[in-house]
C-alpha positions in Angstrom: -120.5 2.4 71.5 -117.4 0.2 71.6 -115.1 0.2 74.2 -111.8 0.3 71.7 -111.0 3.6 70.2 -110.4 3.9 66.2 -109.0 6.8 64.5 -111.2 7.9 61.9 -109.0 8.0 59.5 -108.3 4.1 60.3 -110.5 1.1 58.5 -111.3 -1.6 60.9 -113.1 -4.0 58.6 -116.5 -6.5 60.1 -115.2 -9.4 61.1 -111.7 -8.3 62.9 -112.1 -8.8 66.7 -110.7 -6.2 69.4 -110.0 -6.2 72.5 -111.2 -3.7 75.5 -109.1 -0.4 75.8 -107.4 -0.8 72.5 -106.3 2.2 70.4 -105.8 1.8 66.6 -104.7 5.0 65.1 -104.3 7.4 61.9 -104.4 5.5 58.4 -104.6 1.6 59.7 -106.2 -1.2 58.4 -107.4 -4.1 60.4 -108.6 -6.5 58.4 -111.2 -9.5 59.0 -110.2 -12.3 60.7 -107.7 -10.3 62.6 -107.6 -10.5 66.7 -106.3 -7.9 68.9 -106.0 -7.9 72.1 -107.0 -5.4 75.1 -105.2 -2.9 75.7 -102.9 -2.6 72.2 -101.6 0.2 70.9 -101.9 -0.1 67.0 -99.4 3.2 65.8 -100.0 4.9 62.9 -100.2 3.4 58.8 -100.1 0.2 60.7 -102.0 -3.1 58.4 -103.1 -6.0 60.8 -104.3 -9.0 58.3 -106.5 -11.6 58.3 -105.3 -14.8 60.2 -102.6 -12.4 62.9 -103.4 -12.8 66.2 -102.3 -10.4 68.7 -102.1 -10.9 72.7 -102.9 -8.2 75.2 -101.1 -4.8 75.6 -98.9 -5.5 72.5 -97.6 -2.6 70.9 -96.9 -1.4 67.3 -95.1 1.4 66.6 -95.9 3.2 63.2 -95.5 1.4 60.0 -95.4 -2.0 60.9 -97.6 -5.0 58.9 -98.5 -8.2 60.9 -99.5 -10.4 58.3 -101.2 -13.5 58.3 -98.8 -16.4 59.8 -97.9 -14.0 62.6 -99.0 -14.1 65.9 -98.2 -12.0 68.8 -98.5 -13.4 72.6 -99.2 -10.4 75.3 -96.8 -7.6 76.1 -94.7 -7.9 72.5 -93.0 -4.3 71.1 -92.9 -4.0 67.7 -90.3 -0.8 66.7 -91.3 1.9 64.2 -91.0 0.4 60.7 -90.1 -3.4 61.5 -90.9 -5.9 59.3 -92.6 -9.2 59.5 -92.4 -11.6 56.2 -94.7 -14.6 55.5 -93.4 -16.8 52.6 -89.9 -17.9 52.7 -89.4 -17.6 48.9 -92.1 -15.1 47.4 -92.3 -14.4 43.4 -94.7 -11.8 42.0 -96.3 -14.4 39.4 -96.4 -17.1 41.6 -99.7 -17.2 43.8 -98.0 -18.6 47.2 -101.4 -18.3 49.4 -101.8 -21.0 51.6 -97.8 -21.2 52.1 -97.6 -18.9 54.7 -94.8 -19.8 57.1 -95.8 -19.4 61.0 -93.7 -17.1 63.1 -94.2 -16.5 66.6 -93.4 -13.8 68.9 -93.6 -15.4 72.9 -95.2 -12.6 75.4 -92.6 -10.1 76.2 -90.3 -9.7 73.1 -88.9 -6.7 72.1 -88.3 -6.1 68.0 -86.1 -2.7 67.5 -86.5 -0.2 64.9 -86.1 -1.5 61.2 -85.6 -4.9 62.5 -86.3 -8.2 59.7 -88.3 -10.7 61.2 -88.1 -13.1 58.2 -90.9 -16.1 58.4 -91.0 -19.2 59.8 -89.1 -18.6 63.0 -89.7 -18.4 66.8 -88.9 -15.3 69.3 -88.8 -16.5 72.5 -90.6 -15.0 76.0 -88.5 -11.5 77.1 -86.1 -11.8 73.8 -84.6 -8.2 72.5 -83.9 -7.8 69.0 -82.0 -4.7 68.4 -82.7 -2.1 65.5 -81.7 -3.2 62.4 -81.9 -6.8 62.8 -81.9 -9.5 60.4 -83.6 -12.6 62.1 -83.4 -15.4 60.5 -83.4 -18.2 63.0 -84.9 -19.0 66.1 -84.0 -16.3 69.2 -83.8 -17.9 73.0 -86.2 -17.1 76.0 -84.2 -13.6 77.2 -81.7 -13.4 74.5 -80.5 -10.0 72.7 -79.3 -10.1 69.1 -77.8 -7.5 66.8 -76.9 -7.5 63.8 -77.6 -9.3 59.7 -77.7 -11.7 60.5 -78.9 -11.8 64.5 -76.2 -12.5 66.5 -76.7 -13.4 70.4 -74.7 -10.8 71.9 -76.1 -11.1 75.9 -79.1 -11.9 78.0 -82.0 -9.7 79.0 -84.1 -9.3 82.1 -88.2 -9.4 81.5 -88.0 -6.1 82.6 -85.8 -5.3 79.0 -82.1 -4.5 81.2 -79.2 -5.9 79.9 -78.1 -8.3 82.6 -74.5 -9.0 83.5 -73.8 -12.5 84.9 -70.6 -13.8 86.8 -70.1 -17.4 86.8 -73.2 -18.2 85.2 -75.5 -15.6 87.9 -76.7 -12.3 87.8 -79.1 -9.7 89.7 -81.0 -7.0 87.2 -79.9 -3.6 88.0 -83.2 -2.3 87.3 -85.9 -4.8 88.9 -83.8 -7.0 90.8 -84.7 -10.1 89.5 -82.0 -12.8 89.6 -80.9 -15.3 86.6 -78.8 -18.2 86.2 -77.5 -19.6 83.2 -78.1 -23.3 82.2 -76.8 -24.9 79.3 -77.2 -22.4 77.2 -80.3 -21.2 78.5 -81.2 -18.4 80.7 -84.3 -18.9 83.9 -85.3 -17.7 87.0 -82.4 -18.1 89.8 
């Protein structure tokens, strides 16, 4: 008996490795090769290919692909029906295995709803991507972006509140954890 739980109408192929207390649910494919995590929550007519790597307690929402090039650190949301891409310039007739471009979502990001993640770039730890996103580029530690393409709009807490600095500072309204703005950058006050 395994200590993961797999809808039966899911196909976890041999090979794919998952992690204790793990739910994978209706219509998904896990594939060999691919590594998930304890405690993930795999949504429905989700596809997890060969090569992803997923951290602990990640969560997809239904309809999303991971495919291989992708990895996922702990604690990353994926939105209902966002999209990861793996070759920057993809042609039906052209076989482009063995060009996939890495991207890399650091433990904690948020991806919205219907949100583009296209290939090759780096989310960083507690960013928020809002639905509808078109990333394109690389997204600082705690930044939120909007919009095609992602615009940096703001700075998030870990905890996923918008934060509201004054002179550089803020307090989360939520949590209470307190930030200060660096050149450009967002840490721990």
């Amino acid at each position: 008996m395994s200590d993961y739980f797999v809808h039966p109408t899911a196909v976890v192929d041999e090979g794919a490795v998952i992690g204790k207390g793990t739910k994978i649910w209706h219509f998904c494919h896990v594939m060999p090769g691919a590594v998930i995590g304890e405690r993930c929550n795999i949504g429905q007519n989700c596809v997890v290919m060969p090569g992803t790597k997923l951290g602990n307690n990640c969560k997809l929402q239904n309809n999303v692909s991971v495919y291989e090039g992708v990895e996922l650190e702990d604690d990353v949301f994926c939105g209902p029906s966002m999209v990861f891409t793996n070759v920057l310039f993809p042609r039906s007739h052209v076989n482009r295995r063995g060009e996939y471009t890495r991207t890399l979502c650091k433990q904690g990001t948020t991806i919205g709803a219907n949100a583009t993640i296209v290939c090759g770039v780096t989310l960083g730890r507690y960013s928020f991507v809002g639905a509808g996103t078109v990333v394109t580029k690389n997204v600082k530690d705690h930044a939120l972006v909007v919009g095609n393409p992602a615009l940096w709009v703001g700075w998030v807490c870990a905890c996923g509140e918008r934060l509201r600095l004054t002179e550089g500072r803020g307090t989360c309204a939520r949590c209470g954890a307190g930030y200060v703005e660096r050149d450009g950058q967002l840490g721990a006050a």
